[in-house]
Structures are given as structure tokens and as C-alpha cells.
N, C-alpha and C positions, 0 to 999 in steps of 0.2 A: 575411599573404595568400600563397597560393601560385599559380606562373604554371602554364598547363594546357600542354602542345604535344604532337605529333603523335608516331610513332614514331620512330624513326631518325634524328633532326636534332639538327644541335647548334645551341641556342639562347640567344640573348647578354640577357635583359632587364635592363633597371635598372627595380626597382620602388621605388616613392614612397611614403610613408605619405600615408593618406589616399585611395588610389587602385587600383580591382583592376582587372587587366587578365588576361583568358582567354584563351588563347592555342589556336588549331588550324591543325595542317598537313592539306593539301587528299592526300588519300594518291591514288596511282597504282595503278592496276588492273592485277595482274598475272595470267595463264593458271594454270590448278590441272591437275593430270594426274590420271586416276581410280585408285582404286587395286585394281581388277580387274572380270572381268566375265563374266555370265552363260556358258553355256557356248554354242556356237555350234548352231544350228537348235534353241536354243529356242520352243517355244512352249505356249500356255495352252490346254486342252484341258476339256474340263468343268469349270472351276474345279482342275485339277491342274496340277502344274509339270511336263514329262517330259521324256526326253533320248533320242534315238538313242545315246546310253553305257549301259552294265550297271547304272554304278552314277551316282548324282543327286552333281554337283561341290558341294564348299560353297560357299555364297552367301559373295560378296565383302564386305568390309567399306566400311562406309560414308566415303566420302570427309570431311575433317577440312571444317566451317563455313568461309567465309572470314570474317577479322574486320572487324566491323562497323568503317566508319568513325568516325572522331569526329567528333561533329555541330559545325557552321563557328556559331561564337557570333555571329558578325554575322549569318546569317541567320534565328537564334534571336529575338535582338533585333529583326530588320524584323518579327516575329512578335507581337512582344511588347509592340511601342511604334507609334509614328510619326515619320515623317521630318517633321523640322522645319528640316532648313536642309544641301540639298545642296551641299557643299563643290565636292565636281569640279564639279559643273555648273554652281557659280557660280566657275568657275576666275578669270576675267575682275575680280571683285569682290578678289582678292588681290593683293598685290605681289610679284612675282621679285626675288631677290637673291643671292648670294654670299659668304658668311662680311661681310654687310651693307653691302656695296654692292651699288648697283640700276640696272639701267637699266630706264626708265620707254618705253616702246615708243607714240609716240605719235601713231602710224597705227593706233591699238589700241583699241577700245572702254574697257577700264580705264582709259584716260588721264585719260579726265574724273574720275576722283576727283582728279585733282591739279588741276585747272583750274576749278572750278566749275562746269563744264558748260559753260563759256565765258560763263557770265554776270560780268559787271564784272570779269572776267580777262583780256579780249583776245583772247581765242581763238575761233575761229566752230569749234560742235563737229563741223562735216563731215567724214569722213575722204574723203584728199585719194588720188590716186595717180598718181605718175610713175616709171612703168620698174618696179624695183624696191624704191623708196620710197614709205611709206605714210606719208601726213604730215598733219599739219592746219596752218591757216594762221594767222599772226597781223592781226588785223583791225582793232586798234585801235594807237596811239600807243604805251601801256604795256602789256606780257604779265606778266600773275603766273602763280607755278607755288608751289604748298603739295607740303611733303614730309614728312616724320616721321623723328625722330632719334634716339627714347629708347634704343638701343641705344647709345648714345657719339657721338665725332666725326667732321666727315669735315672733307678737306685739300683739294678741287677738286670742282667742279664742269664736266660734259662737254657741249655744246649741238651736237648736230648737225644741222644747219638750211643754208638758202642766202635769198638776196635773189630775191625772185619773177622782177626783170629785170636792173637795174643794182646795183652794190655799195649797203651801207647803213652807217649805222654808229649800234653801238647800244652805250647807256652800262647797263652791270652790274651791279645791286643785290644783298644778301643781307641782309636782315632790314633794309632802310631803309639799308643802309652799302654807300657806294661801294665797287669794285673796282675799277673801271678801264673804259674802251671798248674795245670792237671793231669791228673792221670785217669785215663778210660780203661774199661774193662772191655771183657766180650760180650757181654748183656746190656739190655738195653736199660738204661737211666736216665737221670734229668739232673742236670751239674748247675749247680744255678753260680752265677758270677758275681761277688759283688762290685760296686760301679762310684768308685766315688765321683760327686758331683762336677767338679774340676775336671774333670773329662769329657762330659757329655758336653754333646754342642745341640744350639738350635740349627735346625735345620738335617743337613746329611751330616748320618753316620756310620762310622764302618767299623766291625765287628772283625777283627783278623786272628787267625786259630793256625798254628806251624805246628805242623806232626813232627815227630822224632823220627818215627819207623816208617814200614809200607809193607804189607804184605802182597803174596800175586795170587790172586782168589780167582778162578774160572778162569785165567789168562790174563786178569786185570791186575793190573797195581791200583789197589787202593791202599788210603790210609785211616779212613773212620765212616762207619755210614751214621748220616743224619733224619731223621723224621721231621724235626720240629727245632726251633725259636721262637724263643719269647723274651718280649720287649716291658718290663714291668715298671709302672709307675712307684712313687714310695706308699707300703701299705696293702701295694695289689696285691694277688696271690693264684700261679697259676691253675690252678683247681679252678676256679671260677671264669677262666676263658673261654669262649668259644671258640671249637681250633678246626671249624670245619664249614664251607660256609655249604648250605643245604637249599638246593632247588626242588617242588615237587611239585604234582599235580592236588590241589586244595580244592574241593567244593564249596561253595557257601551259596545257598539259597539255590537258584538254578542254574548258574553258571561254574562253571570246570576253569580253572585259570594254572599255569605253568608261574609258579611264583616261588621268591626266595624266601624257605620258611624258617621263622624264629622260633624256638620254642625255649629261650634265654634270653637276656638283653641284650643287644650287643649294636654294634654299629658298622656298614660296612660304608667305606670313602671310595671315589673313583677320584683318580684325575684324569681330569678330562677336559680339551678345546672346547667352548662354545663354538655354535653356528655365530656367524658374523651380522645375521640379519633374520631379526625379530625371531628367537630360541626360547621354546617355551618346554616346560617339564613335567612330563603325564605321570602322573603317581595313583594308582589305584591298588588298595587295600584291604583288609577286613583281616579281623580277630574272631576266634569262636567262642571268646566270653568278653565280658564288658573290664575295662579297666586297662587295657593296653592302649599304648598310646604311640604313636609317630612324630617322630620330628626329622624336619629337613633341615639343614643350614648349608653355607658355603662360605668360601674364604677365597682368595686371590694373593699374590706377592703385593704387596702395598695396602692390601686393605685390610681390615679386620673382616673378620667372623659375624656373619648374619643368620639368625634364625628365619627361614621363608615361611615355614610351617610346621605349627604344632597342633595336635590333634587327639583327644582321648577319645576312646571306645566307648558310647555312653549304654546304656541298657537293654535299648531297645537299640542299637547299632549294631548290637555285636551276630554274629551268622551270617553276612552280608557283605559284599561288595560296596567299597566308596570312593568314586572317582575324584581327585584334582588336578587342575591344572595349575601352574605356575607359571608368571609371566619372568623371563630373565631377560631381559630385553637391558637391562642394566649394565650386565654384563657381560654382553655380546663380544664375543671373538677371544675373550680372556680365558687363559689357562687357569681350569679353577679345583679346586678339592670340593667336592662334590657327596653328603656325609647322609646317608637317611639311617638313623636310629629307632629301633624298636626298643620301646621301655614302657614306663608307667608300671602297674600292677601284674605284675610276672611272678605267678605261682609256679616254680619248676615243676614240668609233667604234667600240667594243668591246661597250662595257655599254648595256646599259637598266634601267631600276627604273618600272616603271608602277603606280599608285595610286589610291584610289577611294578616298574620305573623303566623312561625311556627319554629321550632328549628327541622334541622336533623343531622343525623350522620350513617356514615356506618358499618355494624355489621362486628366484630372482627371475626377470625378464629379462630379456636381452634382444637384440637386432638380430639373432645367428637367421639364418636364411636353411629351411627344415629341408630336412632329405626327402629327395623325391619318389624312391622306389627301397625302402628299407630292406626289403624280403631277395634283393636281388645282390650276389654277391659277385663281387669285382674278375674282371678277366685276367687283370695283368696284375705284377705288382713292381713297384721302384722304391729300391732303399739308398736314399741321396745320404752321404756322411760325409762330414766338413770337417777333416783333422785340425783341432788344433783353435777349433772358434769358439773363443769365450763370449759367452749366450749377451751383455751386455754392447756386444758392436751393436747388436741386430738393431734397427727402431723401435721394434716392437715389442722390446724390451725393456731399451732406454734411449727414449726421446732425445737425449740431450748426448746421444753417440758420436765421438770425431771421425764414424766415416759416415758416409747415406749407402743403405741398402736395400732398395728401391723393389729388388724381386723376389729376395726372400721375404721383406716386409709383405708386398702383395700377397705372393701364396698363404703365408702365415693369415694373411687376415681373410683369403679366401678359404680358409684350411681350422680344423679343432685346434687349437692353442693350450698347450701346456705350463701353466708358469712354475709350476715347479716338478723339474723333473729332473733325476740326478743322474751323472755316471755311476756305475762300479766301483773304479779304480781312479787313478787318476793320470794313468798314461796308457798308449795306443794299445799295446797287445792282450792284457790281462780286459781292459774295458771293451775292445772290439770282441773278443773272446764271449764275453758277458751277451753282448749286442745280437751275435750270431749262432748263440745256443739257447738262451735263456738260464744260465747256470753263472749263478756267484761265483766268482773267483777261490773263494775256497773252498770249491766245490771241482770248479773245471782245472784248477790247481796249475793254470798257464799264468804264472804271477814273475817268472824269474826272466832275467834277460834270453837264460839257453833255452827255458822252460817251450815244449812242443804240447799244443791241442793233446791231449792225446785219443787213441783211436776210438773209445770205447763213447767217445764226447761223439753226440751227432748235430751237427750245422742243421740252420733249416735249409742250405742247400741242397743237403741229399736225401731230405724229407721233404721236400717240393719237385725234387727230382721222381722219387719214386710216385708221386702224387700226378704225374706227366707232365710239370712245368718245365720247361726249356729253361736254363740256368746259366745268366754268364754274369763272371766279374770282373771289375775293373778296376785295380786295386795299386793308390801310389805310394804303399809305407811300404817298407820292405821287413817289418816285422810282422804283416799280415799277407804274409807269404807261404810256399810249397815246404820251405824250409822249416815253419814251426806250425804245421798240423796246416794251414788254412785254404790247403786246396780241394779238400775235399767237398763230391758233391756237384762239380759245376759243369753243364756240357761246354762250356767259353771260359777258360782262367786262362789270367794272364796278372802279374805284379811287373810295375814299369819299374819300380827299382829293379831289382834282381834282371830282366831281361834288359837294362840302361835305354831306355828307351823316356821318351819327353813326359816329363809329370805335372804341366801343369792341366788344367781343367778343360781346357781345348780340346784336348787329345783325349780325354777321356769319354768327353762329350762327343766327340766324332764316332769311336769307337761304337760306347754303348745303341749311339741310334742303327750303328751299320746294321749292330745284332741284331738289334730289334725288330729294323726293315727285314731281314732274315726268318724270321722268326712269328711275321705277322699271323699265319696262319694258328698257331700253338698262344699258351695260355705260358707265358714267360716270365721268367725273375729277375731283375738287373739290380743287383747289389755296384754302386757306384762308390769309391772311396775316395774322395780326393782327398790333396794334401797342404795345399797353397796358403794356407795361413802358418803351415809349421812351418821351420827354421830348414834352409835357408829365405830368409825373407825378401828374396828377389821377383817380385812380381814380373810377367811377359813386358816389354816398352813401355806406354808412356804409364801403365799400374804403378810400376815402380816406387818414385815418387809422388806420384800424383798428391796425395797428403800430405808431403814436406812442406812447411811455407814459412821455412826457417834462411829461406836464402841461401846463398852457397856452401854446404855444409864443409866444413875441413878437417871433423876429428877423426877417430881410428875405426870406426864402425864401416865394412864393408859388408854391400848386402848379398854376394854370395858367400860370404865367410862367416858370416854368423851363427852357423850352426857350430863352428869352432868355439867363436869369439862368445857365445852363451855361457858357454863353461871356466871360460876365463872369467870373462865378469862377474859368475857367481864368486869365484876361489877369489877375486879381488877387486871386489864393488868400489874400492876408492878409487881404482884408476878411471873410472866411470863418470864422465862429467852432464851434467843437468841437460847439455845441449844433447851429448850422446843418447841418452834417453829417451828423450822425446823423439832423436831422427830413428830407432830404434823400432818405437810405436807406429813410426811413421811409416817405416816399412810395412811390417804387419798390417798398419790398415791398407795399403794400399791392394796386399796380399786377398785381405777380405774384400775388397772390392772389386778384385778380377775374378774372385769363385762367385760372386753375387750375381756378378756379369753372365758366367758362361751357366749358371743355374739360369736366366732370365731367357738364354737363348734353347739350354733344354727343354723348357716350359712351353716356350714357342712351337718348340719342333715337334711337341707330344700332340700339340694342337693342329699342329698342319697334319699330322699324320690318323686323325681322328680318334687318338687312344689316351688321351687325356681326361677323362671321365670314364674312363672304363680301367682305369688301373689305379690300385690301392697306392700313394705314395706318402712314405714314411720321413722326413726330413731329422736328420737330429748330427749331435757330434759324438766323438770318442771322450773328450777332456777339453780342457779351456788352455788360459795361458796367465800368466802372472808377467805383468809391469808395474814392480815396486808395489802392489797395494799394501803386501805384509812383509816388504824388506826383501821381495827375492824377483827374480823374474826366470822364465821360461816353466817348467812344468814339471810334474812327476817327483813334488818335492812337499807339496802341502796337499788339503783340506777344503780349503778356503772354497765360496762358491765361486770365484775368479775359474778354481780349477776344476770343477766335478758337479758345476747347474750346467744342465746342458738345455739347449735347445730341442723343444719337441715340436713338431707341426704331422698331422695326420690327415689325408684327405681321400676321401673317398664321397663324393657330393650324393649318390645314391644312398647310402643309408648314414653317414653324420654329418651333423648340422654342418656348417661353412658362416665359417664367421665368430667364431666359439670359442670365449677364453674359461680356462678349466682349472681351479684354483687345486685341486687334488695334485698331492705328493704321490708322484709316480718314480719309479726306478725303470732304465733303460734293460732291465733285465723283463721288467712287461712288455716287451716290445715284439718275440717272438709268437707269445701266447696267443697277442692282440691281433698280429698277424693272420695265423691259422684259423683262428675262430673266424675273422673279416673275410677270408678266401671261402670260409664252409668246406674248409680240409680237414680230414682228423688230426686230432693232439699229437701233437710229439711227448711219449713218453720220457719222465724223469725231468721236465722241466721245474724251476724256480717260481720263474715270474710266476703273475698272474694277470688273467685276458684285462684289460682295461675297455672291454667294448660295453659293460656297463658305463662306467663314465660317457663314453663317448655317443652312447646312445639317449643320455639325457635319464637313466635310472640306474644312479648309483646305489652300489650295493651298501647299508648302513656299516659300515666298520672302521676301525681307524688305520692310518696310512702311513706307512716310512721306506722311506728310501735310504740303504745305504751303500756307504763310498767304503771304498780301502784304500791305507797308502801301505803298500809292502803287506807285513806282517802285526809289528806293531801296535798297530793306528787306524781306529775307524772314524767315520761320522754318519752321524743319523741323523735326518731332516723329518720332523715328523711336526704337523700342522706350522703354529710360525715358527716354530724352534732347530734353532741347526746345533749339535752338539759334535765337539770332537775329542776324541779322550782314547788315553790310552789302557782303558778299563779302570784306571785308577781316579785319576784327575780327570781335569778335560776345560774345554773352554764352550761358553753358551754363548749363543749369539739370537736376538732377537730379530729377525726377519723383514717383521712386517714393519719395523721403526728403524734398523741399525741397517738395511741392506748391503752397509760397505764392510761388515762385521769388524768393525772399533771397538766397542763396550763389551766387553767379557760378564756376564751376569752371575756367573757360577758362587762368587758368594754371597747376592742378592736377592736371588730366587730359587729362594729352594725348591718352592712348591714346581716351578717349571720343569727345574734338575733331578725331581722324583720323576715327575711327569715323562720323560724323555727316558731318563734310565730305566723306568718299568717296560716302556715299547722296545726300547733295544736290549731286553733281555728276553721278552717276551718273544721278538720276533729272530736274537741269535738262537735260541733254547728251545726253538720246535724244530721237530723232525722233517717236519713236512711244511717247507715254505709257502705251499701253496693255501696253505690254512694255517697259518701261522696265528690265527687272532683265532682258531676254536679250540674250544675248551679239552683236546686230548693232547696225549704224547705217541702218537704216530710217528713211526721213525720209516722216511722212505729211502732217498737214496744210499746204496752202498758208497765204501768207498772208493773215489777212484784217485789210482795210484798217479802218482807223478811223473811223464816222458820228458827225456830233456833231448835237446837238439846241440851238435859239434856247429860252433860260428868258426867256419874256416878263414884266410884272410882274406878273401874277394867280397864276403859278406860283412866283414868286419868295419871294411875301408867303404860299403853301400851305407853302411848302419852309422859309420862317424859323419860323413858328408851329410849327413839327417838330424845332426846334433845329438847321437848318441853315444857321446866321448866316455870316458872315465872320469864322474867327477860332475859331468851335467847337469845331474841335479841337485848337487850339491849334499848329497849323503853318502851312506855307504848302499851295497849292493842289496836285493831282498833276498838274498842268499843268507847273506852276515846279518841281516838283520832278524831272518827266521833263528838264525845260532842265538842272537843274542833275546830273545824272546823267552824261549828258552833256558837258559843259563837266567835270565829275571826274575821267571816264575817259579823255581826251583831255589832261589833265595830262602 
């Protein structure tokens, strides 16, 4: 390969095999002088030339072209592709360092990649300000800080912090190993730690700090505020860090550019998913004196470290704009560390080196079949929810499924397609909750068995209501019920538990079309819930067993008792024998094959009644189900994507494609937003989510993506590009997606660069204020808090709610009541 560059400059590349980079300098416009000219009181006479002269002067010769410039390959490329992941703009999502040492600026939106967003970290993620310090505070007993090593070791850690009022003194951890204490004043200093080597680890590291005291400052208990960390190599020394990373608007030549300015040496990393299909990296530059110099490289978990490009400022370079491109086509789809260094000849206060980086890639073809009328937005809308169906029965998820499911496959393949899209929670009420407000569970705080919606939470059904949609549901769990918040909003509620009335999908299917036909004339909502794959797993006749093909079954599994017998078999899986298992599963599918059924005959009836293309229909579940994949079965008890990938299918043929698989990590919490925006209703204030009608519209927004789960209190997991993580802030187990799909291989002491990767999103995205912009660069704090309503389960509800398999013991833990106490009483250790 050969590199391309401009006229006149002298140019320094290191080129890589495997990797081409084009090279152009931005040329300067220089004056041309003519090189003669007409004779003087010329002019055009009948079409003749004439001259007060005897004789006609010769015509001057034509001035030389000026040379064309040469075209800036990154602008070629915005041409060519799509931006998929604006680096400078997500400056904030990087680390600053120094031949690898860091300081971590933690009055600084990035901090919370090191902090969990202050969740079971100690850190309340507000940024704080006094004077000249930007700091946040420590709020619990023990403060963690996660850092990344895989470059080598370091010899001290740097803590600049003070005690809110009085001294404190706080005992020093480094991966679970004493250091020593300190004692903090109320002024601000810098405690530097020393670090023997025996301690530091390649890869992830955690920094832990236990205060003595707490004072109550403004109404807060805190116990130390911090500004800064710093992570020192042997030798470094924090004076010579850069502890801030600086964006600004830079001239050079004629162009104005929003770039990340250096005026130090220093290096900032991203970790960051590649595009999966041909990912190339726009890098455009310039220094205002010669001798500055750029380098890219990148690294991966199994590979080493590659330099892409190196670059000095040469003399005649320097004032100017310099475009490249880079092909990463190498390493496509690979979670990578992503490092551009400003160096070379750096005279402090002298130099600058300003930069704009961005990741693209060109969009994939596909068979989707385009919308016919974009600009036109839907009359009706239907929210189908399948309790209890784990996303892998479907076909069209996994080929190799032991049931066939013939009409949801269809719709799905006539319909946008989600492949990764997560629940909330990982049982009915807190995840339905999520579904029907657009609000995280710890947010809408409907997480506990008594736990009630509470009032101040608005459904979009009484925000489609007041919007003049006609509103009915049809709903067959009995924890999404009158009894805990979820009737609010509907001109039609009705819950078939609670009134004992028939639940399978028949009936509900009957129901909803009555409204409907009722309602023809109005612009209507049918929120539908079924529940036919949850426990009991008694399908209508021949469902039943239809899936058995075990011959005459004899053992103890009865399939309307099985909402009992679940919680038995969790408390004592050995009475549980091989054959019982499988007739078990057997059930269940047979369960998913009658809601397949009576969806195929809804489809039908949308169609005979001509509002099948005029109504927005949203398909998805609350949670999945477990059969032994991780030692357990039934639900509401793990992580795992068995329990918490849900099925997404969205169809609206007028404005999104049909036919359309959409590899974006989405959360069931985008589902209200997507909604609103699709009908062209106004927003509901105070939601989470965010619209996903970018995606769906074929112009996604450039930024990165996570969806997360809760189980209780405890326990989250984050799915963010192929990585699924679940951790309980501390630990956690990794799982590779796009190779491990049945998640067996736990990565977490493998890959570190992934385990930073993922830790930095899920603290980035628990640690803003505002979910709805959770990936830009402020601390915007939007919603208040809302407080917690609980709801009295008398016994007529109690004895609804066991018959549903909601025994004591079910899921084989304790309650998220005691599990919030013991969270609690944890982190206060």
C-alpha cells in the first residue's frame, strides 16, 4: 500500500500491513498574476475586435489553470459511509493519560465510568462545586473506584479530596489489600498512596477508601469530597498530567473546526465496539507550529497493540488542516482501546495539536420492503405482551426451536425486528411497569411484591387517553392489576385474574376485537396481556400436550399444579427427574403454541376488519423463563438472557421498513417514547426511554447503546453492543453474545479491555441525571424523587397470585424487600 499526501510537505507515516491509510494536505490559496492583456480602449463593435492602434495587438496568452486540489479522503468517506461513533464528541467517554499515567478528573462527567454511576460505589454521582474544585462527594461508609491496567504497573496512587467539616480518617484498600490509613483534613490536598507491586493486577482495578466518620452538610451525609485521581506509573509524577480533557473551536487556515485541543502531551483512549462491516477511522488534525506529532494505535483482548498511524508536523504542515483515513476493516466488530496521542515536540504554552476523530461504516443492504407513506402517522395502536416467553421458542430467533411458531415468525418477518432488546426486570410487575410508563424501576420504584404504581407515575394510557384515544385493556396477570396502580387511564379495564374469569388467549382475543369493533369510529389503544406461557402450564385441549413425544408420561409433574410444583422443584431439584423436565418444557411449549395460535387469528381479524395497516402494533414480553440452562427454572430469580432478551417486533408498514432485522441494543423502556413520537402525539413528560424511531427509520442516531435489567435490588446487567454483563457492582460475570449465545464462558478474567468497556457504559448510563441523554457530556439532573406506594395483598389476592406461581420461595430467594435491607447493611460495611 501506498500513503497519498499533499504537495510540499514532508511526511513521517508508519504504515501497518493489513491497514491503508490516504493521506491529504488541506493546500493554501495563493494570488495568480495574468500574463497580459487586451490593448487599452478596447471594445466589441458589430461583432469585430478594433483598436484606436494601426495595427490589432496579439491576444495575450492564456493564464496557466491553477492546480486542482486534492480531494480530503475524510470528507470522501462522510460521502461514502455513515458515522457510527463520534469520537471527539464523545471526548467525555475517553480516558486522559500521559506515557500511562491518568488522572481521572472527578468533577467531570467521565468519572462515573470509574464509579458505577455511584451505584454501590459510594459516590452520589452529583457534580459538586467549590471555588475552583469540581468534585463529587462520598456518601456512603466505603468508596470504590475501578481503573484499567493492561498497559503494565503502577507504584502510587494520588487522592485529592478534603473532609466535608472535621478531619476523618480513612483505611486504603487496593484490590481487597490493606495499605495503610489516612487522615484527611478540611482543605483541599493530594494524599498520594504508595502501591506495592504485589498488589496491582493486569487488567481491572479497584481502589477502596472506608471513612471513619460522616458528617450532615446541606442535609446530606457525606463523608469526603473528591476532585481527582490519579493512577501513576513508576517515575511519573502528578504535576505533569493532564487532568482535563479540552474541546474548542481551532482555526487553521480557512477552516473553523470543534476539536480536542492539546497544548501538553498527552493521550486520550476510548473503548469502543467496532462497526461489524468495513469500519474505517476519520482522523483530521493540524498543529500551529511544526514538530507535533500524532499517533494512533489500538489493542484488542487477545491481540497485541498496533500502531495505525504516525505522523509529525513538518514545516511547511504546520497552520493547516490534515485529513486521514484508516481502514479497520481488520477489526471489525472487536471491542477495542482505541488511543490517539498528541506528542512529538511539545514546548508548553507554545504548541497546540487540535483533532477531530470519528468511527464510520457503510450501511448493509438488505430485502426490508420501504415504507410507503413515512410522513403519515398511524390511527390506531396494539400493544400484544406474551407473559412469560422466552425470545429463543420464537423461529426467528432460533431455528433450531422445539416448538414452530408460524404467526409470530410471520409478523416478525413482516414487521422491524429487534435482536437485541431487553426487559427491565426480570418479573411481571416491576418490567410491565417499565413497558407502560417508560420509567426504570428505580425510578417508578413498583419493584416489591405489595409495591403499588404510584399515583404521580403516568401510563401512556392516560396520556393517549387525554390525547382522545379510546383506551381498553385486557390484562391476564393479576399483578397488573386495580390493586397495584395499573388501572389507571383506560376507558375498558378489565384483569381476568382478579374478576376469575378465563385467561387463556381466546378470551382475550375475543374481548379486545368486541372493543375494537366498538370503537371503529375513534383513534383507539388495546394494550393486550396475555399469559399462556406462564405457569400454570395447562394449555386449552389438544395445546396441552401437543409437544410431549415422551409417550405416556407417569411422573409427579401436573400441568395445572405447576405453578405450586415450580417452587417445589426450585427448594428440591433432586426429586426432579430427566424425564420430568423435559415433560415440563413440554408443557410450556405447548403453552407458546396456543398464544402463537390465537395471535395468528388476531392478525387475521385486524385484516378482515381493514385496520391492519393503519395501526401501530408493538409485539414484545415482560421476562422470559428458565429450563435448567443456569441450574434453575421458572423466573424472577436470575439475569441470564433466557430471562430478560425479550422479543421486539414493531410494525407500522407506512413509515418502517417490513422485513428489518435491527442489530441495536434497545431497552423495553424505549417503547413508550417510540410510541408517541410514531402516533405524532406530544411527549410524555419525565420519561427514561428514548424514541427509537431513529433506528427504525433507517437513521440512527451515532451513539452507543445499553439496555439495562434488574433483578430486585442487588443485581443489575447491562447489554451493551456484543457484551452482556451482570454484577453486583463489585464482581460480575461477562458473557460474549455474539460467540457464547447460551452464556457458559464467563470472560471477566480474560478480557479486561471488554470489562472496562462495559463498566465505563453502565456507569456512564447509571450516573446521569437525565436518561434521556445519558451519552452527553452534562450532569443534568431531571427527575425528582418518587416516593414508594405499597398496596395490602388481602387473602382472595393472595390465593389469585399463588395459583400464578407466586408462592413463597418461587424464585428461589428471598423477597426484594430483604433484599433492599441487605443492600444496604452491605454497603455500609
Amino acid at each position: 500500500m501506498r500513503a497519498q499526501g499533499g504537495r510540499g510537505g514532508r511526511k513521517e507515516a508508519a504504515m501497518r500491513a493489513g491497514f491503508t491509510i490516504w493521506v491529504v494536505a488541506v493546500l493554501v490559496s495563493v494570488g495568480c498574476s495574468s500574463g497580459g492583456a487586451p490593448a487599452e480602449n478596447a471594445q466589441e463593435d458589430k461583432g469585430k475586435l478594433t483598436s484606436n492602434s494601426s495595427a490589432v495587438q496579439a491576444a495575450a496568452p492564456e493564464p496557466e489553470p491553477e492546480p486542482e486540489p486534492e480531494p480530503d479522503p475524510v470528507e470522501e468517506l462522510k460521502r461514502a459511509a455513515r458515522l457510527r461513533y463520534p469520537l471527539s464528541r464523545l471526548a467525555h467517554f475517553a480516558e486522559l493519560s500521559r506515557d500511562g499515567s491518568m488522572w481521572v478528573d472527578m468533577g467531570a462527567v467521565g468519572a462515573r465510568k470509574h464509579t458505577n454511576g455511584g451505584w454501590r460505589a459510594g459516590w452520589s454521582p452529583e457534580i459538586r462545586k467549590e471555588g475552583a474544585e469540581r468534585y463529587i462527594e462520598v456518601d456512603s461508609k466505603t468508596a470504590r473506584f475501578f481503573f484499567n491496567q493492561t498497559q503494565g504497573g503502577f507504584d502510587r496512587l494520588v487522592v485529592r479530596m478534603k473532609a466535608p467539616r472535621k478531619s476523618n480518617k480513612v483505611g486504603v484498600y487496593l484490590n481487597d489489600e490493606g495499605l495503610g490509613e489516612i487522615e484527611i483534613d478540611s482543605d483541599w490536598s493530594e494524599y498520594v498512596i504508595e502501591v506495592p507491586a504485589k498488589y496491582t493486577r493486569d487488567g481491572e482495578n479497584q481502589l477502596m477508601m472506608r471513612f471513619k466518620s460522616s458528617a450532615t452538610v446541606d442535609g446530606r451525609k457525606q463523608r469526603a469530597h473528591v476532585s481527582g485521581v490519579a493512577v501513576l506509573r513508576p517515575g511519573a509524577e502528578v504535576k505533569g498530567l493532564p487532568r482535563q480533557i479540552v474541546t474548542r473551536k481551532v482555526q487553521m487556515g480557512d477552516a473553523m473546526r470543534e476539536v480536542v485541543a492539546a497544548s501538553t502531551p498527552q493521550t486520550m483512549t476510548w473503548r469502543v465496539q467496532l462497526p461489524e462491516h468495513a469500519p474505517k477511522l476519520a482522523l483530521t488534525y493540524g498543529a500551529a507550529h511544526p514538530g507535533a506529532a500524532v499517533t494512533v494505535s489500538m489493542m484488542a483482548d487477545g491481540r497485541q497493540a498496533e500502531v495505525l498511524l504516525e505522523e509529525r508536523v513538518a514545516d511547511d504542515g504546520a497552520g493547516r488542516w490534515h485529513g486521514r483515513v484508516v481502514d479497520l476493516g481488520a477489526w471489525a466488530g472487536e471491542v477495542v482501546e482505541l488511543s490517539v496521542k498528541a506528542g512529538g515536540e511539545f514546548e508548553v504554552g507554545k504548541q497546540l495539536l487540535g483533532w477531530e476523530a470519528a468511527l464510520y461504516a457503510p450501511d448493509k443492504e438488505d430485502e426490508a420492503i420501504a415504507p410507503t407513506e413515512p410522513k403519515r402517522p398511524p390511527k390506531n395502536l396494539l400493544v400484544y405482551l406474551i407473559d412469560t416467553l422466552r425470545y429463543d421458542k420464537l423461529g426467528v430467533y432460533n431455528p433450531e426451536s422445539s416448538v414452530p411458531t408460524p404467526n409470530l415468525d410471520a409478523f416478525a418477518r413482516d414487521a422491524s425486528l429487534f435482536d437485541a432488546a431487553y426487559d427491565a426486570e426480570n418479573w411481571t410487575k416491576p418490567s410491565t411497569a417499565t413497558i407502560l410508563t417508560g420509567l426504570y424501576p428505580d425510578t417508578h420504584q413498583t419493584k416489591d411484591g405489595s409495591s403499588k404504581l404510584p399515583v404521580r407515575v403516568t401510563m401512556i394510557s392516560e396520556h393517549l387517553r387525554q390525547e382522545g384515544f379510546r383506551t381498553g385493556s385486557f390484562i391476564a396477570n393479576g399483578y397488573v392489576s386495580e390493586k397495584f396502580g395499573f388501572n389507571q387511564g383506560w376507558n375498558y379495564y378489565t384483569n381476568y385474574i382478579r374478576e376469575s374469569k378465563r385467561t387463556d388467549a381466546e378470551k382475550l382475543v375475543d374481548d379486545a376485537l368486541r372493543f375494537i369493533d366498538r370503537n371503529e369510529d375513534d383513534r383507539w389503544f388495546v394494550y393486550m396481556h396475555t399469559i399462556d406461557p406462564h405457569v400454570p402450564y395447562s394449555a386449552p385441549g389438544p395445546w396441552k400436550t401437543k409437544h410431549w413425544h415422551g409417550g405416556k408420561y407417569r411422573g409427579r409433574i401436573r400441568p395445572q399444579s405447576t405453578g405450586n410444583q415450580l417452587g417445589e422443584i426450585k427448594s428440591s431439584p433432586e426429586k426432579t427427574s430427566a424425564i420430568d423436565r423435559q415433560y415440563l418444557e413440554a408443557l410450556y411449549d405447548g403453552e407458546v403454541a396456543y398464544n402463537d395460535h390465537e395471535f395468528g387469528r388476531l392478525v387475521a381479524s385486524l385484516k378482515e376488519r381493514g385496520v391492519y395497516d393503519d395501526t401501530l402494533i408493538v409485539v414484545l414480553v415482560d421476562h422470559g423463563e428458565e429450563f435448567w440452562d443456569h441450574g434453575s427454572v421458572g423466573h424472577g430469580h436470575s439475569l441470564y438472557d433466557e430471562m430478560v432478551h425479550s422479543p421486539l417486533f414493531v410494525r407500522y408498514p407506512a413509515r418502517f421498513a417490513r422485513g428489518r432485522r435491527l442489530p441495536h441494543v434497545v431497552s423495553t423502556a424505549d417503547v413508550v417514547p417510540t410510541i408517541l413520537e410514531t402516533l405524532r402525539v406530544k411527549a410524555l413528560e419525565g420519561v427514561e426511554g428514548v424514541s427509537l424511531t431513529d433506528v427504525l427509520d433507517g437513521a440512527s442516531v451515532p451513539r452507543p447503546r445499553v439496555a439495562l435489567s434488574d433483578f430486585m435490588y442487588r443485581r443489575k446487567a447491562l447489554r451493551a453492543g456484543r457484551y452482556h454483563w451482570q454484577t453486583n457492582g463489585m464482581d460480575g460475570k461477562l458473557y460474549d453474545m455474539a460467540t457464547d449465545r447460551r452464556q457458559k464462558n464467563d470472560l471477566v478474567k480474560t478480557h479486561p479491555i471488554a470489562l472496562a468497556y462495559i463498566r465505563g457504559l453502565f456507569g456512564m448510563f447509571l450516573g446521569a441525571g437525565d436518561k434521556t441523554q445519558w451519552w452527553v457530556n452534562t450532569d443534568k439532573r431531571s427527575n425528582a424523587a418518587i416516593d414508594a406506594d405499597f398496596a395490602e395483598i388481602d387473602p382472595a389476592l393472595q390465593e389469585q397470585l399463588e395459583a400464578m406461581g407466586y408462592v413463597e420461595g418461587a424464585t428461589g430467594e428471598h423477597s426484594p424487600t430483604e433484599d433492599k435491607k441487605m443492600m444496604e447493611e452491605e454497603d455500609e460495611q
